[in-house]
N, C-alpha and C positions, 0 to 999 in steps of 0.2 A: 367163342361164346363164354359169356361170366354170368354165375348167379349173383345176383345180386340181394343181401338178405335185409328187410328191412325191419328192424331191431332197432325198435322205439319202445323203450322205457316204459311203464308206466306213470298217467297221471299227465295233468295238462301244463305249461309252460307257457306265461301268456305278460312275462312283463318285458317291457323294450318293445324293438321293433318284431316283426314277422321273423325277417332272418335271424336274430337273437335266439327263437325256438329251433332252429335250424335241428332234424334229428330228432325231435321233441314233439308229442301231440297238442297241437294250435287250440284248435276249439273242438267240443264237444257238446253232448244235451242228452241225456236221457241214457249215457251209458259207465257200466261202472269198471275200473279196472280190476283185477281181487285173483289173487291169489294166480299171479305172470298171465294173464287171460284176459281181453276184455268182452264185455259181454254187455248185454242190458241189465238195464235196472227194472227190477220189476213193475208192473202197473199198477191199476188201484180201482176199487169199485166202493162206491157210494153206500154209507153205512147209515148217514142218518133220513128219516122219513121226511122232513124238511127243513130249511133253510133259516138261520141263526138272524135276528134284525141286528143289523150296524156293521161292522168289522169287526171280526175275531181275536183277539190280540192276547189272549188265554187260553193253554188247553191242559188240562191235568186228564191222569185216568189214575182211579186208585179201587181197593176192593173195599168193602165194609166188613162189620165181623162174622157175617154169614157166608161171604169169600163171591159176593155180586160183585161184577164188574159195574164201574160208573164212570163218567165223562163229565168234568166240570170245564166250561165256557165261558171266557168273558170279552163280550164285547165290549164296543165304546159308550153303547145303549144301554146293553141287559149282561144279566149273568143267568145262565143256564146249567141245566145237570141234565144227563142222556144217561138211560136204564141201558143193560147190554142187548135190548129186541130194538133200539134204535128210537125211540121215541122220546122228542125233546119236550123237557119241560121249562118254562118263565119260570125263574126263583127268583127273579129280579127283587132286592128286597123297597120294600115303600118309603118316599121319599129320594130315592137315590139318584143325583145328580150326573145328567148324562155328560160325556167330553167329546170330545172334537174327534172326528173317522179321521181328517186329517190333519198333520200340523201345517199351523197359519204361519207365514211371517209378513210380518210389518215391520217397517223402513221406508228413508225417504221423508217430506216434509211432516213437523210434528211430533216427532220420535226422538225422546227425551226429556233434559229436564228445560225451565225456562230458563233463556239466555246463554245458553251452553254453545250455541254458533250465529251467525249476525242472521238477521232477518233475511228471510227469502233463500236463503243458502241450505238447497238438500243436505241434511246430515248424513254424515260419514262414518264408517266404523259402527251403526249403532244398529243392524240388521239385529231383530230378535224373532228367536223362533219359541212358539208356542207348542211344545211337543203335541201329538197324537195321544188319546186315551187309553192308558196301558194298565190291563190289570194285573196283579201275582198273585196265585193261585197258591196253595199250600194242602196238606191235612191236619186236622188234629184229632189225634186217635181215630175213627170212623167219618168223621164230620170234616167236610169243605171248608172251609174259610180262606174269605180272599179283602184283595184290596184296590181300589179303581185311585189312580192318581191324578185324576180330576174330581174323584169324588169326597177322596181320603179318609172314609171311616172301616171299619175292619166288620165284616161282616162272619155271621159261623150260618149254615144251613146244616140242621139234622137230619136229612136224610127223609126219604119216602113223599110218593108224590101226593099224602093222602094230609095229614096234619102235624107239623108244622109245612104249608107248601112252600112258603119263599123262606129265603135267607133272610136274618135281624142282625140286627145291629148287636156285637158283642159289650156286655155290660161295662160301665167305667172306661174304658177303652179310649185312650187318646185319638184325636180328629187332626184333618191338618197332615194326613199321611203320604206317603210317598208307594210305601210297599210293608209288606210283610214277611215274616220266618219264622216258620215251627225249629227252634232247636230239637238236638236230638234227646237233650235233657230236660225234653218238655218245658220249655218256656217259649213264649212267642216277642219276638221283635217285630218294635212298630219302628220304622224306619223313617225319616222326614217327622219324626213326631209333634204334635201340637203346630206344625207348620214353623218348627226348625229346622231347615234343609241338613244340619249336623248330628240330631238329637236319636238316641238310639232308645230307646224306652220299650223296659221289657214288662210282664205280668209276673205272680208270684209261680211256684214253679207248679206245676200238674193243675192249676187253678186260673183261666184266663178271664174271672172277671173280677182280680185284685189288681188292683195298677198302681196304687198308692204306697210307697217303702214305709217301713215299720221293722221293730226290730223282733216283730213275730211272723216275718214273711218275708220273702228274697225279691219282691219284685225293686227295681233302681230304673236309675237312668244315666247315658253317658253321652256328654259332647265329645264327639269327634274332632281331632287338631287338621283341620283340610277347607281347602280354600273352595272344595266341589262340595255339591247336593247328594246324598244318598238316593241310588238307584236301585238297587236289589239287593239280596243276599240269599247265600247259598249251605246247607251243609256238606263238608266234607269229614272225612276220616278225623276227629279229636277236634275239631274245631269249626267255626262258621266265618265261611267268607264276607264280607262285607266289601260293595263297589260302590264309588261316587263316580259324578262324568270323568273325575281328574285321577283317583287313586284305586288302591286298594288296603283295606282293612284284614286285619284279622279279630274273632271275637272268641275269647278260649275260656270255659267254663271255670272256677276255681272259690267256687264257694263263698262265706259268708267272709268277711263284712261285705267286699267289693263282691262278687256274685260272678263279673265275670271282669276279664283284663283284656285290653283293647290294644292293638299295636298297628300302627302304619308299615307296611308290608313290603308297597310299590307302590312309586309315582310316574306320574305322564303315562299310567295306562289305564283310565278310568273308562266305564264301559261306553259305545255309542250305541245302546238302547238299552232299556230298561229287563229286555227279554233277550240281550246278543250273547249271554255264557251259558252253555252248556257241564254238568257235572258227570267224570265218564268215572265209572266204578266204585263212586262214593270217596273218591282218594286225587282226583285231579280236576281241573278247571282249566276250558277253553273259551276265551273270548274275544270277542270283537272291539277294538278301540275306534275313537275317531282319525286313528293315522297307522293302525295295523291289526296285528293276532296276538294275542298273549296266550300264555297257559302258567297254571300252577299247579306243582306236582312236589311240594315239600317248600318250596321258593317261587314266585314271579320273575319269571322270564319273557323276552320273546320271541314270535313264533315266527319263524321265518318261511315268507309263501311263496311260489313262483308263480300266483297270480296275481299278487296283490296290486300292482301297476295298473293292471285292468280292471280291478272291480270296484277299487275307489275311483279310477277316473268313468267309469259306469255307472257309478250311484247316482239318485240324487239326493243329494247332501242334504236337502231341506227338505226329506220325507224318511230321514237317516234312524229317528226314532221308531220307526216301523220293524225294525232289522227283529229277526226272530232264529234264535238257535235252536236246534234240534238233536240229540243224538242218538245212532240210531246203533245199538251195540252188536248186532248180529255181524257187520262187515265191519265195523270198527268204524265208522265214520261219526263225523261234527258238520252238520250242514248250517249251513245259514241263508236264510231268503230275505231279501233285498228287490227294493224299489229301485230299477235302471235309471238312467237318468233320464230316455224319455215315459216314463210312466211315474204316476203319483201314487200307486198303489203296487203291494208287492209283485213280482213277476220273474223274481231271477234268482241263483241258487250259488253259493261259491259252498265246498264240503271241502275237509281235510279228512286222510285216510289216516289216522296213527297209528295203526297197526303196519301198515308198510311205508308210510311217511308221505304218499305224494299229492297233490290235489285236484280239483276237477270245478269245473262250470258247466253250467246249464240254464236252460228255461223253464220256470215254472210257478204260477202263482201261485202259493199256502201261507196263509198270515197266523197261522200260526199251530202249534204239533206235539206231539211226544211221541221216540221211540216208544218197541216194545215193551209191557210191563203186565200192566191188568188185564191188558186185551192179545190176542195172537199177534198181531201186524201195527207196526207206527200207526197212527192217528193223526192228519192233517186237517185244518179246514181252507175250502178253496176259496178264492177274491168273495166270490158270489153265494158264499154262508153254508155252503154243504162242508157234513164229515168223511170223510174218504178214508176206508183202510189201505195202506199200500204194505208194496212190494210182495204183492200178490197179483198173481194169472198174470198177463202180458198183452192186456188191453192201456191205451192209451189216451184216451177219444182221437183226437187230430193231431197228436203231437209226434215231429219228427224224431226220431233215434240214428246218432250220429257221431261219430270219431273224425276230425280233420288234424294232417300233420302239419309240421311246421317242414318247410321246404326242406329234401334232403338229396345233400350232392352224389351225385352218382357218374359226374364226369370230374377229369381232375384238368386243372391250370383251362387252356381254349378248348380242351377233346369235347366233342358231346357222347352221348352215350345212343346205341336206336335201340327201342327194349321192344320186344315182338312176343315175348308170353310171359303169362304172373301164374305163377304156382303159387294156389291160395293154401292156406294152414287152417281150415275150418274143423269146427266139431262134428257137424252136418251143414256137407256142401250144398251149396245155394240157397242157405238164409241172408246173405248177406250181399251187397253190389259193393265194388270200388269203382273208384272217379279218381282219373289224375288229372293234376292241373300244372302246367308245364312253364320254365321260363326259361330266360337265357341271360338275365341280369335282375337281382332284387327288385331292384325298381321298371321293371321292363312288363311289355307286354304280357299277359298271362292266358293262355290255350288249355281247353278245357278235351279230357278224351272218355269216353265209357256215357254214364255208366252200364260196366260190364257186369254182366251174370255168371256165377261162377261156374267153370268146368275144371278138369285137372289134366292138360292145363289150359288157360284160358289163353285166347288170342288176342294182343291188344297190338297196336302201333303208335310210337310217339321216338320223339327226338328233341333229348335235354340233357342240360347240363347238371338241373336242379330239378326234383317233380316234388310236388305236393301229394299225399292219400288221402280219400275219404272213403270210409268207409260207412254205408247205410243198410241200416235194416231193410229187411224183405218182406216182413210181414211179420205177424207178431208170436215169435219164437224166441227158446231161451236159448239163443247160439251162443257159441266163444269163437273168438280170433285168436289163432297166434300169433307168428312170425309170416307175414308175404316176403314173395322173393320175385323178382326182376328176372329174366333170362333177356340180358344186353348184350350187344357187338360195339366197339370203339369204333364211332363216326369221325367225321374229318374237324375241321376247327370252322371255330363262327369266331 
């Protein structure tokens, strides 16, 4: 008899083929690894009274000077603010031009310029995609302010549901925008300004309704040297990020005449959405590109995944604007949710752990979120317009909670192995079932055995060269897993 210990790593391993995970957790949903244990993730219950009109593709939470918790919203429709008893209110300000819940693409006959191919002859190369309606959210001092990039003007709401109620339009304020940034030196960047995809145009400083340079006031403006459209921007620690679809900017404060100095940072990692970078400690930046992960943490680098294989060939690319980072600092994670490739709408989850380096997938719709801050627990909203606080209690509504391995050998060269009992490593035994799935070549048949309920030890019967684990929830408890173990005897040869 051998024990056999099954000592799989934390975090999932999902690019190449199956066997490539070999040793490695394959797929996952709803569970987290953290600190050598994995466990669930917690659940989530519904915060607001009701439901947001359009798609959410905005979420900020910040307190005002009376230390209220608040919730700013921006859909593709409206923009909203939620008091901390949950009650939403329309600030939507008037006039304001709604965008598109989805992006459209057009291509195929018609698409381009005249005479560009011979008659009758579908165009090539000329797919354009119309992104989805993305707002950026910001503060300025107590006060909301945000920006809809199909609407492109910069809006401030002061607060309180009684008068001013909606959002206006901030005074002088260039049109024509992409997004928004509160520096930390109180000036605000209008990014895409005047409908220059390059033009970086700021206000004078602690005054956001001066726009016009003078030499008794710091507001300017700067083109950017890049062949992309400005998409966001972020602050970190002495400086403000700036991303186009193609680069990355830096914008570094330095007083009068120029106001502030602009440097190209990184190229070919411009972001794929407008919402896909996360800011972790005020001092780094994780983001999502159209071909990987970046971070910057002093310099742009990048991020190397071991699922990236799978989640770009998951996507769909032409709902790729939707993509929404979140970070969620209690476990040290960066999530990001993403439209699969068969859904138009978001529904799926890749997260990086940087505190222990490794990373995870999952299922789950939220268009859009913020970790902890103002409020006790992250704040998501789901497809269907509710706010949810999570990773709280260990309700789910119908969602599975799941760990699958990537096949791990347990016979050597022709031997197989018969394995007849699993000594589980639980925290409290029987929250959890295992399910083996059995082969006898990669590409071979696959047998399926359990799933078992835990005893110590359990009884199971199989015979293989290679098995698969799956480990699933029992019901809704906050277990951990360790280390399982096999008690096998060497079978004869296949």
């Amino acid at each position: 008899m051998a024990f056999i210990p099954l000592q799989i790593p934390p975090g999932v391993y999902r690019n190449g083929t199956e066997l490539q995970s070999s040793g490695r957790w394959y797929d996952a949903n709803l569970v987290r690894f953290y600190e050598n244990t994995m466990r669930p993730m917690g659940g989530w219950r519904k915060r607001s009274e009701s439901a947001v009109a359009g798609a959410a593709r905005s979420l900020i939470t910040w307190k005002d000077n009376d230390a209220d918790p608040w919730i700013g919203i921006g859909t593709n429709s409206r923009l909203y603010a939620m008091s901390v008893s949950g009650v939403l209110k329309d600030i939507t300000p008037t006039g304001f031009t709604a965008g598109l819940i989805d992006a459209t693409i057009v291509t195929g006959y018609g698409t381009g310029g005249y005479g560009l191919q011979p008659f009758g002859v579908e165009r090539e190369n000329l797919t354009t995609i119309t992104p989805a309606a993305m707002w950026t959210l910001d503060t300025w001092g107590e006060y909301l302010i945000g920006c809809s990039n199909a609407d492109g003007k910069l809006y401030e709401w002061q607060l309180g549901f009684g008068t001013p109620t909606l959002a206006a339009p901030i005074a002088n304020a260039p049109v024509g925008c992409n997004a928004i940034l509160a520096t930390a030196e109180r000036f605000i960047f209008a990014l895409g300004a005047n409908g220059n995809p390059r033009k970086v145009q700021w206000c004078d400083q602690e005054n956001n309704t001066v726009w016009t340079p003078s030499t008794l006031n710091q507001a300017g403006d700067f083109e950017l040297t890049t062949p992309g459209t400005l998409m966001a921007g972020k602050r970190v620690r002495g400086i403000n990020l700036l991303w186009t679809d193609v680069d990355c900017h830096s914008a570094t404060y330095i007083g009068q005449p120029f106001v502030f100095g602009f440097e190209k940072i990184g190229s070919g990692c411009g972001l794929i959405s407008a919402q896909s970078v996360a800011i972790v400690a005020d001092a780094t930046a994780f983001w999502m590109s159209k071909t990987g992960f970046w971070m910057y943490d002093g310099s742009v680098k990048p991020l190397a995944s071991d699922v990236g294989d799978y989640v770009y060939r998951n996507m769909n690319r032409n709902q790729a604007s939707k993509v929404y980072a979140v970070h969620n600092g209690e476990y040290g994670e960066v999530w990001w949710f993403y439209p699969s490739a068969s859904s138009v709408e978001i529904d799926s989850y890749v997260l990086y752990n940087y505190r222990e380096g490794h990373w995870n997938i999952g299922i789950l719709g939220r268009t859009a979120g913020t970790g902890r801050g103002a409020f006790d627990h992250p704040m998501l909203v789901s497809a269907d317009g509710y706010i949810y606080e999570h990773d709280v209690g260990f309700e789910y509504d119908s969602e599975l909670l799941f760990c699958e391995s990537g096949p791990v050998q347990i016979g050597n060269g022709d031997n197989l192995m018969a394995v007849n009992q699993l000594i589980p490593d639980e925290l409290n035994q029987g929250e959890v079932t295992a399910t083996f799935k059995t082969k006898f070549y990669p590409n071979g048949v696959e047998s399926s055995f359990g799933p078992y309920s835990m005893s110590n030890p359990t009884s199971v019967r199989f015979t293989a060269r290679q098995v698969k684990m799956r480990v699933d929830s029992n019901g809704n408890n906050n277990w951990r897993v360790g280390t399982m173990r096999l008690n096998a005897n060497q079978g004869g040869r296949r």
